[in-house]
MIBARO-877848 format. One record per atom (N, C-alpha, C): residue number from 1; residue in three letters; x, y, z. Coordinates in pm, whole numbers, plus 32768, in hexadecimal, padded with zeros to 4 digits. Layout:
<rec seq="NUM" type="ALA" x="X" y="Y" z="Z"/>
...
//
This chain:
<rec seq="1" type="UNK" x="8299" y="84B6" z="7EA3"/>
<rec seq="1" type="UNK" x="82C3" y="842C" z="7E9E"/>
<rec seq="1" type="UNK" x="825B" y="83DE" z="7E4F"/>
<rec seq="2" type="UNK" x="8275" y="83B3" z="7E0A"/>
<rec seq="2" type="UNK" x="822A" y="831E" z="7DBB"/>
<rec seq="2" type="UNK" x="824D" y="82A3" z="7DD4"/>
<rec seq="3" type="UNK" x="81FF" y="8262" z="7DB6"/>
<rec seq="3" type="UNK" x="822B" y="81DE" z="7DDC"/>
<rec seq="3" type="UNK" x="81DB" y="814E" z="7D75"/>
<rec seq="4" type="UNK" x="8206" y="8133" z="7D3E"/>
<rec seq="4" type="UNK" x="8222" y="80F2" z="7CBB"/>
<rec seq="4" type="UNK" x="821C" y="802A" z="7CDB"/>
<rec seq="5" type="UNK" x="81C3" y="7FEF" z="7C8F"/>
<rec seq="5" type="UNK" x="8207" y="7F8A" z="7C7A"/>
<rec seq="5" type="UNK" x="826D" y="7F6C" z="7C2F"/>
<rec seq="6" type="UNK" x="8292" y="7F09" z="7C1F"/>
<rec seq="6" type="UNK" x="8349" y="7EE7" z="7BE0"/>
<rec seq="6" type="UNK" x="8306" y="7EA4" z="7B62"/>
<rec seq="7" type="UNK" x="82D8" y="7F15" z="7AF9"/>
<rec seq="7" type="UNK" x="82BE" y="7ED6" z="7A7E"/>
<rec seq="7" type="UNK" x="8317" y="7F39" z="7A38"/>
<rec seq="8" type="UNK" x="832A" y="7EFC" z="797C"/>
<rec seq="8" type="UNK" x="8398" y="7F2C" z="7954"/>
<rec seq="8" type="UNK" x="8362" y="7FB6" z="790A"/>
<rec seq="9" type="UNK" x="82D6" y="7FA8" z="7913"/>
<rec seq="9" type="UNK" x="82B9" y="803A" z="78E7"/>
<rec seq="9" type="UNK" x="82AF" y="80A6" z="792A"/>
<rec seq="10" type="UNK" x="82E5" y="8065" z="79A6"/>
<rec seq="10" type="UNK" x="82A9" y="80FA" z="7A18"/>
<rec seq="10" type="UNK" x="8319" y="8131" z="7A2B"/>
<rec seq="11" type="UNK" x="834A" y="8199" z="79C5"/>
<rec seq="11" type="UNK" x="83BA" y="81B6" z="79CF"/>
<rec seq="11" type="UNK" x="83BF" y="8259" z="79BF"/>
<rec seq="12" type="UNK" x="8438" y="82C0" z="79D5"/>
<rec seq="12" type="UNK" x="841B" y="834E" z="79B4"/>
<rec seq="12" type="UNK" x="8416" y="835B" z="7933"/>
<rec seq="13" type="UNK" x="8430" y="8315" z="78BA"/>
<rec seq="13" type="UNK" x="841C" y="8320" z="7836"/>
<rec seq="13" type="UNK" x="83A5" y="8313" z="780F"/>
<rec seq="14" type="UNK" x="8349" y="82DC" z="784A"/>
<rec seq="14" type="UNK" x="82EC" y="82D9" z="7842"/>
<rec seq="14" type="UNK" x="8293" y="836B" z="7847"/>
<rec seq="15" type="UNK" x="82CC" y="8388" z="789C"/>
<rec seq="15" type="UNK" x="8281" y="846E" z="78A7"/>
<rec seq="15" type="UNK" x="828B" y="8483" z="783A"/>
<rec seq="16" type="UNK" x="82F2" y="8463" z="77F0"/>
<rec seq="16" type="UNK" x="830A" y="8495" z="775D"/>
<rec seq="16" type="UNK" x="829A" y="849B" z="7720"/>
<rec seq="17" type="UNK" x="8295" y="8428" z="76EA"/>
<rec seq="17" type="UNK" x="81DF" y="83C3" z="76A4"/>
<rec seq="17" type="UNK" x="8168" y="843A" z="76C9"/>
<rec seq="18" type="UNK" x="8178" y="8462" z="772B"/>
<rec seq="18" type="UNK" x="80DD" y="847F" z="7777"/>
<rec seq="18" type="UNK" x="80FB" y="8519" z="778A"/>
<rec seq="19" type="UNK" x="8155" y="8555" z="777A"/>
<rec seq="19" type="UNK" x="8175" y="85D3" z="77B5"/>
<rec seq="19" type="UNK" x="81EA" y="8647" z="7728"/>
<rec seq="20" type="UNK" x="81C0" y="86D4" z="7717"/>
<rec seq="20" type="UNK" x="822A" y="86F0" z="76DF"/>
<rec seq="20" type="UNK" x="82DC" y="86C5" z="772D"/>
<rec seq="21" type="UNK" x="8330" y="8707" z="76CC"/>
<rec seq="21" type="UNK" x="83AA" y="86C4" z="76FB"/>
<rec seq="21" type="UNK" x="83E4" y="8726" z="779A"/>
<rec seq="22" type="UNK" x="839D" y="87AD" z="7777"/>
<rec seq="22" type="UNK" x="83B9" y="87FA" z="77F1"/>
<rec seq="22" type="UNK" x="8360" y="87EB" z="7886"/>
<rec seq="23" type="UNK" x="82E8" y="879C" z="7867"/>
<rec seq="23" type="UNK" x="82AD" y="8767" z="78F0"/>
<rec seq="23" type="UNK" x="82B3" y="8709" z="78F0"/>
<rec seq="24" type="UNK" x="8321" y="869E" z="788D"/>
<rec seq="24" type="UNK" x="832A" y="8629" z="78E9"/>
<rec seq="24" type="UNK" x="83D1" y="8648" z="7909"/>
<rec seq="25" type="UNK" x="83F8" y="8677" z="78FC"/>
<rec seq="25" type="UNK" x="84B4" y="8689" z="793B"/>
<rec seq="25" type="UNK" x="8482" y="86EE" z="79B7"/>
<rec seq="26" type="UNK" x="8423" y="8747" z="79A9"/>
<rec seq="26" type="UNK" x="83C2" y="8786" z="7A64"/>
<rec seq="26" type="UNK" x="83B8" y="8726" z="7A90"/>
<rec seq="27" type="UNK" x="8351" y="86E1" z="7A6E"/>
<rec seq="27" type="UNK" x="82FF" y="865F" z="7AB2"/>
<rec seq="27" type="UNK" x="8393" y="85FB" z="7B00"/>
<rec seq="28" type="UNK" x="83E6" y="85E1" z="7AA7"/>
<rec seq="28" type="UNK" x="8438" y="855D" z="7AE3"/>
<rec seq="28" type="UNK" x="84B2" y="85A6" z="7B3B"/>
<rec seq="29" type="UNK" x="84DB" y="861B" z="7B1B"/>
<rec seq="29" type="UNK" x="8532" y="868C" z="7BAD"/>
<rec seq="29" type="UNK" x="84AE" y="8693" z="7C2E"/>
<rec seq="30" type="UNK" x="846C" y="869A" z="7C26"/>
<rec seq="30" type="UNK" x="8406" y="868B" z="7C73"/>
<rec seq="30" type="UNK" x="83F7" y="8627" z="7CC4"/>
<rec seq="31" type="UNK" x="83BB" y="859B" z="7C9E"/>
<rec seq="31" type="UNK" x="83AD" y="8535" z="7CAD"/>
<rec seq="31" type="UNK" x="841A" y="84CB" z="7D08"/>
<rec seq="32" type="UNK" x="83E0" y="84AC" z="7D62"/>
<rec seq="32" type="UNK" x="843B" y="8446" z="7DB4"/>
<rec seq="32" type="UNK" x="8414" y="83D1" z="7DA6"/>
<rec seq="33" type="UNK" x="8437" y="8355" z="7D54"/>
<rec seq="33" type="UNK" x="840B" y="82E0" z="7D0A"/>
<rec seq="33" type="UNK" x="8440" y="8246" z="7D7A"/>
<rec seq="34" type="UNK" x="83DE" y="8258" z="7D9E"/>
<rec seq="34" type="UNK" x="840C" y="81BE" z="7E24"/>
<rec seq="34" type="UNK" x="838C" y="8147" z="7DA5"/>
<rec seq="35" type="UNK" x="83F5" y="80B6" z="7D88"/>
<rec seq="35" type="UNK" x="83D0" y="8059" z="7D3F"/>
<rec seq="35" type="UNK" x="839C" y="800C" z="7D99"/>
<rec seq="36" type="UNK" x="8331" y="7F81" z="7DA0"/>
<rec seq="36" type="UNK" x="8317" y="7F1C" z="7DFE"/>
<rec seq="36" type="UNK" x="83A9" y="7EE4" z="7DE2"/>
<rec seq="37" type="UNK" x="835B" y="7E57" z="7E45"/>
<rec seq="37" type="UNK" x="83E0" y="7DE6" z="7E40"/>
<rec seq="37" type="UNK" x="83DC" y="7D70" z="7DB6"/>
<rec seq="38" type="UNK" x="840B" y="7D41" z="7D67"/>
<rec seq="38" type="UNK" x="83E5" y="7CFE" z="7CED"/>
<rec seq="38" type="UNK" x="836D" y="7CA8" z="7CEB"/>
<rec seq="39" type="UNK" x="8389" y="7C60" z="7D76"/>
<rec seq="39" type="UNK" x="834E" y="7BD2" z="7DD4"/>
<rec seq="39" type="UNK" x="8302" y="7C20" z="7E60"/>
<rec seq="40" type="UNK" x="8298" y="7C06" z="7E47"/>
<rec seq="40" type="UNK" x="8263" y="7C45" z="7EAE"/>
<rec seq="40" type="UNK" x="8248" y="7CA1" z="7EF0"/>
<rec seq="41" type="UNK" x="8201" y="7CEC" z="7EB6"/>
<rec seq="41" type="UNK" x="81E0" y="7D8A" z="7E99"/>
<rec seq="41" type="UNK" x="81A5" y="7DB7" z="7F3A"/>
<rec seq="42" type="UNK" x="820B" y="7E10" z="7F8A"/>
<rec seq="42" type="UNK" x="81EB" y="7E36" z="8019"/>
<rec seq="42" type="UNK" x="8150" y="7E96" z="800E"/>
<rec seq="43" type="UNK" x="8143" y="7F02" z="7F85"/>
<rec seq="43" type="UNK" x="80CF" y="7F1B" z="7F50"/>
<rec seq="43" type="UNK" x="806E" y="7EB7" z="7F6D"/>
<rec seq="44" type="UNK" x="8056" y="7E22" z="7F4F"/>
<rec seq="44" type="UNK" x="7FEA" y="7DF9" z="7F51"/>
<rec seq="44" type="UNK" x="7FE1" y="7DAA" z="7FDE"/>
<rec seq="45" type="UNK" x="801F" y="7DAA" z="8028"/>
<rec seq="45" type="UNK" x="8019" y="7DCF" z="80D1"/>
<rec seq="45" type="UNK" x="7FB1" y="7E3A" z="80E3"/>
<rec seq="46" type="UNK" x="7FE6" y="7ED5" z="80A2"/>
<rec seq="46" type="UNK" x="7FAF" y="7F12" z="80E8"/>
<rec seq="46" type="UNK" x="7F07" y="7F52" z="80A0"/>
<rec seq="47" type="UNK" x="7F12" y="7EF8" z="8038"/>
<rec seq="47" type="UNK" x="7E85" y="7F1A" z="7FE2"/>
<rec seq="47" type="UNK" x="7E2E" y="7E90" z="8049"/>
<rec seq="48" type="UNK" x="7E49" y="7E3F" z="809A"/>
<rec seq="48" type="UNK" x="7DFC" y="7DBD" z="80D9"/>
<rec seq="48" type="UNK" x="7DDA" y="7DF0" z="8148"/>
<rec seq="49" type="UNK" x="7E47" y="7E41" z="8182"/>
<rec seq="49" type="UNK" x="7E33" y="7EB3" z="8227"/>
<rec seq="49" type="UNK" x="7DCB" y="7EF3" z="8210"/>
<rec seq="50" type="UNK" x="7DC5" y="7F53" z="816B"/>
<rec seq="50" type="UNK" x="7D50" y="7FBB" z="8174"/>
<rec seq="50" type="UNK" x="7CBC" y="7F5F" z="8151"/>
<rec seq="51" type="UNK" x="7CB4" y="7EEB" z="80FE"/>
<rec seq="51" type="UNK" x="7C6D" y="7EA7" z="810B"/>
<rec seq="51" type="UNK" x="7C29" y="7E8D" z="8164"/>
<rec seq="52" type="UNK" x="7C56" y="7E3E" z="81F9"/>
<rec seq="52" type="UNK" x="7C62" y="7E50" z="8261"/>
<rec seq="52" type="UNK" x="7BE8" y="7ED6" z="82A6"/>
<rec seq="53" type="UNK" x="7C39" y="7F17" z="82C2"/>
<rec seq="53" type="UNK" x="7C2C" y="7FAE" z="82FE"/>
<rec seq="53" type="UNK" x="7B88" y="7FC4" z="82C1"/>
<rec seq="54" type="UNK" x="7B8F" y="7FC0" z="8246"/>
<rec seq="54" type="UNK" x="7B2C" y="7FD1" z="81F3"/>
<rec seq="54" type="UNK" x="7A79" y="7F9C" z="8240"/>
<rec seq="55" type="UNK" x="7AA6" y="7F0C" z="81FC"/>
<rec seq="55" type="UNK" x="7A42" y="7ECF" z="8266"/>
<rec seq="55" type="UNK" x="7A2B" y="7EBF" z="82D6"/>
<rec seq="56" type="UNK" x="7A70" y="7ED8" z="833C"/>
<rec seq="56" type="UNK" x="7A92" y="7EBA" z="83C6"/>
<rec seq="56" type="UNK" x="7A6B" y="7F66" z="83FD"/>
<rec seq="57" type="UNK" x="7A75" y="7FD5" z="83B5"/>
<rec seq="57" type="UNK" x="7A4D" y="8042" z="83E2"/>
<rec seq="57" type="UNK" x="7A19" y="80A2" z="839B"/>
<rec seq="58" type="UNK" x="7A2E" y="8099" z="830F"/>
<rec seq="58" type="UNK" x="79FC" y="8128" z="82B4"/>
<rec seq="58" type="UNK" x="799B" y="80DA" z="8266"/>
<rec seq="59" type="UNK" x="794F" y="8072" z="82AF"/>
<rec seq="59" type="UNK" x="78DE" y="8037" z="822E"/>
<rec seq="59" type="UNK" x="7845" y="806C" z="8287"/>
<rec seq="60" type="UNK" x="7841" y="8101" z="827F"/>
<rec seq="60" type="UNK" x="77F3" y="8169" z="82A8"/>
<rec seq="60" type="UNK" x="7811" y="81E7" z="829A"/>
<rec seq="61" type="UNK" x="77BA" y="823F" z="829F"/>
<rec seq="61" type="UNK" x="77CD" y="82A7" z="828E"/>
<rec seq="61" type="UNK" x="77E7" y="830E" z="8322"/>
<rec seq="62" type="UNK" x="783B" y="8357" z="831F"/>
<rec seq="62" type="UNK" x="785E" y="8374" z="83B5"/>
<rec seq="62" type="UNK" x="7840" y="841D" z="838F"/>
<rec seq="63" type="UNK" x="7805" y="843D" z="841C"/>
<rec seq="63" type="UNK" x="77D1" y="84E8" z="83B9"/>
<rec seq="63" type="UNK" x="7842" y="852E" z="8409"/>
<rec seq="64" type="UNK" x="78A6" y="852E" z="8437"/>
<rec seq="64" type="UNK" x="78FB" y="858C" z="8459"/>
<rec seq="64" type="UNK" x="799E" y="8560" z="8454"/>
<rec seq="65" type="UNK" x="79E6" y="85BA" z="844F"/>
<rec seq="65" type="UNK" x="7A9D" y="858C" z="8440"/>
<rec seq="65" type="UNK" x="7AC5" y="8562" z="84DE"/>
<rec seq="66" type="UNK" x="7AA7" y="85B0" z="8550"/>
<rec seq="66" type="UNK" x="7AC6" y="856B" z="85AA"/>
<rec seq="66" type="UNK" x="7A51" y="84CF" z="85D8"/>
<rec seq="67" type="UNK" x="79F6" y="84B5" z="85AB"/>
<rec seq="67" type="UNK" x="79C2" y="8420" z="85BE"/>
<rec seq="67" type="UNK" x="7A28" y="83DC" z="855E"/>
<rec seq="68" type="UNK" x="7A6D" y="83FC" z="84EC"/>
<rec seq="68" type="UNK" x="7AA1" y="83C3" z="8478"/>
<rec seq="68" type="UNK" x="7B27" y="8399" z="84CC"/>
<rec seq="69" type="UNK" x="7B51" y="8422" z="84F7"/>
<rec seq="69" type="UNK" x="7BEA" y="8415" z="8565"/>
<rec seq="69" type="UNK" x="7BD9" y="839D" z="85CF"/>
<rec seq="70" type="UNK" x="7B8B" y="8382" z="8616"/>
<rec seq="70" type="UNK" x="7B62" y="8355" z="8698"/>
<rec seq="70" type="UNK" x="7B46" y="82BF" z="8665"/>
<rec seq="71" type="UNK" x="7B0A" y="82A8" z="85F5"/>
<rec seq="71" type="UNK" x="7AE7" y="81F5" z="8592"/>
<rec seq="71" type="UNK" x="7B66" y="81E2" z="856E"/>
<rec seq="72" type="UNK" x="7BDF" y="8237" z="8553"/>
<rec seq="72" type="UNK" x="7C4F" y="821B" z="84FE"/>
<rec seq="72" type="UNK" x="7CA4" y="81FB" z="8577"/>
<rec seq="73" type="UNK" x="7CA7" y="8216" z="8609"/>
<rec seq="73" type="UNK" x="7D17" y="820D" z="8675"/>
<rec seq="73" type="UNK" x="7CBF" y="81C1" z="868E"/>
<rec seq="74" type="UNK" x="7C59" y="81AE" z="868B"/>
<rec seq="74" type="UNK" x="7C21" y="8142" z="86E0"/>
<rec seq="74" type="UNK" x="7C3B" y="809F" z="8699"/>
<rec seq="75" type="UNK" x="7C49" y="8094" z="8631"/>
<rec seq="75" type="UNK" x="7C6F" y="8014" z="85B8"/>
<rec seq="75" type="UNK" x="7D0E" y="800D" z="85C0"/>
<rec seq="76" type="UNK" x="7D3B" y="8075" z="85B7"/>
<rec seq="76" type="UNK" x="7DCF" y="8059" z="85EE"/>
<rec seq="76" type="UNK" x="7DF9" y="8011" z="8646"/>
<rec seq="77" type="UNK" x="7DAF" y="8052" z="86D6"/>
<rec seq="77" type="UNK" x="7DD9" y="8018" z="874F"/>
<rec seq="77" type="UNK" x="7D7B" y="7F69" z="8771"/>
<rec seq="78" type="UNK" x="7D0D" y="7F84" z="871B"/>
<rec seq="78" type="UNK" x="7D04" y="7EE4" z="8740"/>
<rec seq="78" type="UNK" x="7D48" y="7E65" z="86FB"/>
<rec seq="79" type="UNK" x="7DA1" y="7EA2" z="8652"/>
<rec seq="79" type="UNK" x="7E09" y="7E78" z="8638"/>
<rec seq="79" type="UNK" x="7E7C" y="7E5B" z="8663"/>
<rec seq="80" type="UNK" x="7E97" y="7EA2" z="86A8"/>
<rec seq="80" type="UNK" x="7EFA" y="7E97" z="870F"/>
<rec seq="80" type="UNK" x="7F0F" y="7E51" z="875C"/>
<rec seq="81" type="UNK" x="7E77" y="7E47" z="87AB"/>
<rec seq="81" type="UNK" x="7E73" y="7DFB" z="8836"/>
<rec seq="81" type="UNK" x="7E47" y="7D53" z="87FB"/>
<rec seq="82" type="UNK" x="7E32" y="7D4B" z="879D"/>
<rec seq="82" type="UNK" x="7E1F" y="7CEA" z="8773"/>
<rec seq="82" type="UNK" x="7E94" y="7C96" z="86F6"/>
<rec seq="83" type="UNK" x="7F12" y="7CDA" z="8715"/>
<rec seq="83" type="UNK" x="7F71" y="7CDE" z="868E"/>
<rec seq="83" type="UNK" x="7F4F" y="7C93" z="863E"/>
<rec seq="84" type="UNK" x="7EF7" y="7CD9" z="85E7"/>
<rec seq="84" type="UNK" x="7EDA" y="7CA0" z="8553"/>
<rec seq="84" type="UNK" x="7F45" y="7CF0" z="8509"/>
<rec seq="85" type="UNK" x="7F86" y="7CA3" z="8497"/>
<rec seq="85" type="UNK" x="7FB6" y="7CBA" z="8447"/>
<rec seq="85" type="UNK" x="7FC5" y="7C5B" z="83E8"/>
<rec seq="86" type="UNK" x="8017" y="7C7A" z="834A"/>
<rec seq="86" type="UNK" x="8004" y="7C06" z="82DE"/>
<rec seq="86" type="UNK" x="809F" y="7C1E" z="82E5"/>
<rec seq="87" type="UNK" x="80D4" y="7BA0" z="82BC"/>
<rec seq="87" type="UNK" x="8151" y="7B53" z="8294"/>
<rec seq="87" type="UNK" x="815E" y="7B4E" z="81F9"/>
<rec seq="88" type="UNK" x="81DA" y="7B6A" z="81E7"/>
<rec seq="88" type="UNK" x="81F7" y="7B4C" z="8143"/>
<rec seq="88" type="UNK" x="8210" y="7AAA" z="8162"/>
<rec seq="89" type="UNK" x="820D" y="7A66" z="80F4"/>
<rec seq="89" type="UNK" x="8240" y="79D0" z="8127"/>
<rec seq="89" type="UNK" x="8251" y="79BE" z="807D"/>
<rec seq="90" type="UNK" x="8307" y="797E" z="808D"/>
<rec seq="90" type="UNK" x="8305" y="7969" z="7FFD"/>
<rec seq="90" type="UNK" x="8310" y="78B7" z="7FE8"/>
<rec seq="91" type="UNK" x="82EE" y="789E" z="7F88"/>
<rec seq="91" type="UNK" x="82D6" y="7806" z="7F72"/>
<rec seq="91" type="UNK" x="832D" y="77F8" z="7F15"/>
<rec seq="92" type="UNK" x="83B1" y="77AE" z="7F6E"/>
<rec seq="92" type="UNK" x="8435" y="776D" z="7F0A"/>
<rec seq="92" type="UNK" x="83F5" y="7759" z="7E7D"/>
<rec seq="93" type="UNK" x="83BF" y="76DA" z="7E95"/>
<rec seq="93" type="UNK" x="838D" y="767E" z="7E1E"/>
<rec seq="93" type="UNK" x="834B" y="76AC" z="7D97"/>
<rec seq="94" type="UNK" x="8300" y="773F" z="7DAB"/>
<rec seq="94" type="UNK" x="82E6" y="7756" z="7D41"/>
<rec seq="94" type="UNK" x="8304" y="77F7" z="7D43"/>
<rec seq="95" type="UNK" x="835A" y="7824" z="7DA0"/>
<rec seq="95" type="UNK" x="83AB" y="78B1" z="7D6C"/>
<rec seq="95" type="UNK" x="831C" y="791C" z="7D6E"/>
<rec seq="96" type="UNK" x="82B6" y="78DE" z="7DAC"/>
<rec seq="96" type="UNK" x="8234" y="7977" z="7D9C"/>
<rec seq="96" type="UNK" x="8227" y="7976" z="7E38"/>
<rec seq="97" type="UNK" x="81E1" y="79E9" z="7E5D"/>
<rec seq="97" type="UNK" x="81D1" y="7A1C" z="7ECB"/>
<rec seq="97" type="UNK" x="8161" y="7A30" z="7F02"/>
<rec seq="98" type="UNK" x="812E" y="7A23" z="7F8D"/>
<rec seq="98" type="UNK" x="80A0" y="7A0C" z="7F99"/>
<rec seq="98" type="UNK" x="8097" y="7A7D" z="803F"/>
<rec seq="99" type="UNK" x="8022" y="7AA2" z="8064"/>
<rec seq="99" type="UNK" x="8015" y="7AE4" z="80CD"/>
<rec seq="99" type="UNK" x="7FD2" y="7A86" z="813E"/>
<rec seq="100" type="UNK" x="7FE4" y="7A9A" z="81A1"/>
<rec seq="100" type="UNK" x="7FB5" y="7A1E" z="821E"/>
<rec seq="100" type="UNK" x="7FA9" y="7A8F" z="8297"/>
<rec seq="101" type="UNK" x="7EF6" y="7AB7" z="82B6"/>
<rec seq="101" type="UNK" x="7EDA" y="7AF5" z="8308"/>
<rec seq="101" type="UNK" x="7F19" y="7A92" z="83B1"/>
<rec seq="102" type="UNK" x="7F4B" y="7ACA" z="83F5"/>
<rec seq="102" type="UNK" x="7F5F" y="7A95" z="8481"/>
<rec seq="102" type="UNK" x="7F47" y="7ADE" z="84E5"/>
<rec seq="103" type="UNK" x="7F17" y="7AA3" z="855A"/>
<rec seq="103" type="UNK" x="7F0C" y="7A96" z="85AF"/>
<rec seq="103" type="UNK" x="7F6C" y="7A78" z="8641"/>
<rec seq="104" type="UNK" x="7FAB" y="7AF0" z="8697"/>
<rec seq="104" type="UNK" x="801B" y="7AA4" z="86DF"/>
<rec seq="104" type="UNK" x="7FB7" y="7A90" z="8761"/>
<rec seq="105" type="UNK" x="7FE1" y="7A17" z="8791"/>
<rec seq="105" type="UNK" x="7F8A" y="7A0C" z="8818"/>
<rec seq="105" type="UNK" x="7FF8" y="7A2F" z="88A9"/>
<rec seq="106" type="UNK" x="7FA0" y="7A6A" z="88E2"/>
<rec seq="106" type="UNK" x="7FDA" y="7A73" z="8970"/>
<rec seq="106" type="UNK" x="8014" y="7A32" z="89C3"/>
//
Protein backbone atom coordinates (compact mmCIF):
# COMPACT_ATOMS: atom_id res chain seq x y z
CA UNK A 1 0.00 0.00 0.00
CA UNK A 2 1.18 3.60 -0.66
CA UNK A 3 -0.14 6.39 0.20
CA UNK A 4 0.22 9.54 -1.76
CA UNK A 5 -0.64 13.10 -1.51
CA UNK A 6 -3.30 14.33 -4.11
CA UNK A 7 -0.76 16.03 -6.40
CA UNK A 8 -1.05 15.73 -10.16
CA UNK A 9 2.26 14.18 -10.48
CA UNK A 10 1.87 11.43 -8.17
CA UNK A 11 0.59 9.32 -10.49
CA UNK A 12 1.42 5.47 -11.96
CA UNK A 13 2.80 7.18 -15.12
CA UNK A 14 5.01 8.52 -13.37
CA UNK A 15 7.00 4.75 -12.74
CA UNK A 16 7.35 5.19 -16.29
CA UNK A 17 9.81 8.45 -15.98
CA UNK A 18 11.81 6.65 -13.26
CA UNK A 19 11.56 2.98 -14.12
CA UNK A 20 11.98 0.68 -17.36
CA UNK A 21 8.51 0.06 -18.95
CA UNK A 22 8.53 -3.63 -17.51
CA UNK A 23 9.18 -2.52 -13.75
CA UNK A 24 6.99 0.10 -13.84
CA UNK A 25 3.73 -2.01 -15.28
CA UNK A 26 5.48 -4.73 -12.03
CA UNK A 27 5.68 -1.85 -9.85
CA UNK A 28 1.91 -0.42 -10.51
CA UNK A 29 0.14 -4.46 -10.60
CA UNK A 30 1.83 -4.40 -7.44
CA UNK A 31 1.06 -1.28 -5.86
CA UNK A 32 -2.09 -0.35 -3.90
CA UNK A 33 -2.33 3.60 -4.43
CA UNK A 34 -4.57 5.28 -1.52
CA UNK A 35 -4.47 9.45 -2.50
CA UNK A 36 -4.89 12.12 0.63
CA UNK A 37 -7.99 14.23 0.76
CA UNK A 38 -7.52 17.48 -1.71
CA UNK A 39 -8.32 19.78 1.56
CA UNK A 40 -6.83 18.57 4.36
CA UNK A 41 -4.43 16.00 4.23
CA UNK A 42 -5.45 13.11 7.11
CA UNK A 43 -1.41 12.39 6.40
CA UNK A 44 -0.58 15.58 8.08
CA UNK A 45 -2.69 14.54 11.18
CA UNK A 46 -0.70 11.79 11.30
CA UNK A 47 2.89 13.33 10.55
CA UNK A 48 1.72 15.99 13.97
CA UNK A 49 0.82 12.48 16.07
CA UNK A 50 4.43 11.23 15.19
CA UNK A 51 5.71 14.65 15.94
CA UNK A 52 4.08 14.31 19.06
CA UNK A 53 5.21 10.72 20.00
CA UNK A 54 8.56 11.93 18.95
CA UNK A 55 9.08 14.45 21.57
CA UNK A 56 6.90 13.25 24.19
CA UNK A 57 8.82 9.75 24.05
CA UNK A 58 11.59 8.89 21.47
CA UNK A 59 13.62 12.23 22.19
CA UNK A 60 16.23 9.60 23.83
CA UNK A 61 17.83 6.88 23.21
CA UNK A 62 16.19 3.66 24.61
CA UNK A 63 18.74 0.62 24.66
CA UNK A 64 16.22 -2.13 24.23
CA UNK A 65 12.84 -3.06 21.95
CA UNK A 66 10.90 -4.09 24.86
CA UNK A 67 11.75 -0.52 26.94
CA UNK A 68 10.87 0.89 23.25
CA UNK A 69 7.47 -1.45 23.46
CA UNK A 70 6.63 -0.43 27.10
CA UNK A 71 7.41 3.97 26.14
CA UNK A 72 5.15 3.25 23.03
CA UNK A 73 1.91 1.62 25.24
CA UNK A 74 2.76 3.70 27.74
CA UNK A 75 2.19 7.26 25.41
CA UNK A 76 -0.70 5.60 23.99
CA UNK A 77 -2.46 4.97 27.05
CA UNK A 78 -1.78 8.33 28.55
CA UNK A 79 -3.28 9.58 25.22
CA UNK A 80 -6.06 7.98 25.79
CA UNK A 81 -6.72 8.73 29.25
CA UNK A 82 -6.24 12.08 28.52
CA UNK A 83 -8.17 12.14 24.92
CA UNK A 84 -5.86 14.14 23.11
CA UNK A 85 -6.51 14.29 19.69
CA UNK A 86 -6.36 16.96 16.58
CA UNK A 87 -9.50 18.04 14.63
CA UNK A 88 -9.54 18.85 10.97
CA UNK A 89 -11.45 22.22 11.07
CA UNK A 90 -12.27 23.70 7.75
CA UNK A 91 -12.63 27.51 7.47
CA UNK A 92 -15.72 28.40 5.13
CA UNK A 93 -14.25 31.79 4.40
CA UNK A 94 -11.15 30.97 2.96
CA UNK A 95 -11.67 27.20 1.69
CA UNK A 96 -7.99 26.14 3.60
CA UNK A 97 -7.79 23.85 6.36
CA UNK A 98 -6.15 24.03 9.65
CA UNK A 99 -5.43 21.36 12.55
CA UNK A 100 -6.74 22.24 16.25
CA UNK A 101 -5.07 20.02 18.93
CA UNK A 102 -8.07 19.29 21.64
CA UNK A 103 -8.61 18.46 24.61
CA UNK A 104 -12.04 16.64 25.82
CA UNK A 105 -12.68 17.31 29.47
CA UNK A 106 -14.35 15.01 31.80
Amino acid sequence: MLVLENLNTHTPASLYEAFSPAQAKWLTGKLEIHYTPEHGSWLNMAEIELSVLERQCLDRRLGDTATLVQELLLFALLRLLRRSRLELARAKHRGRCTMHAQRQRS
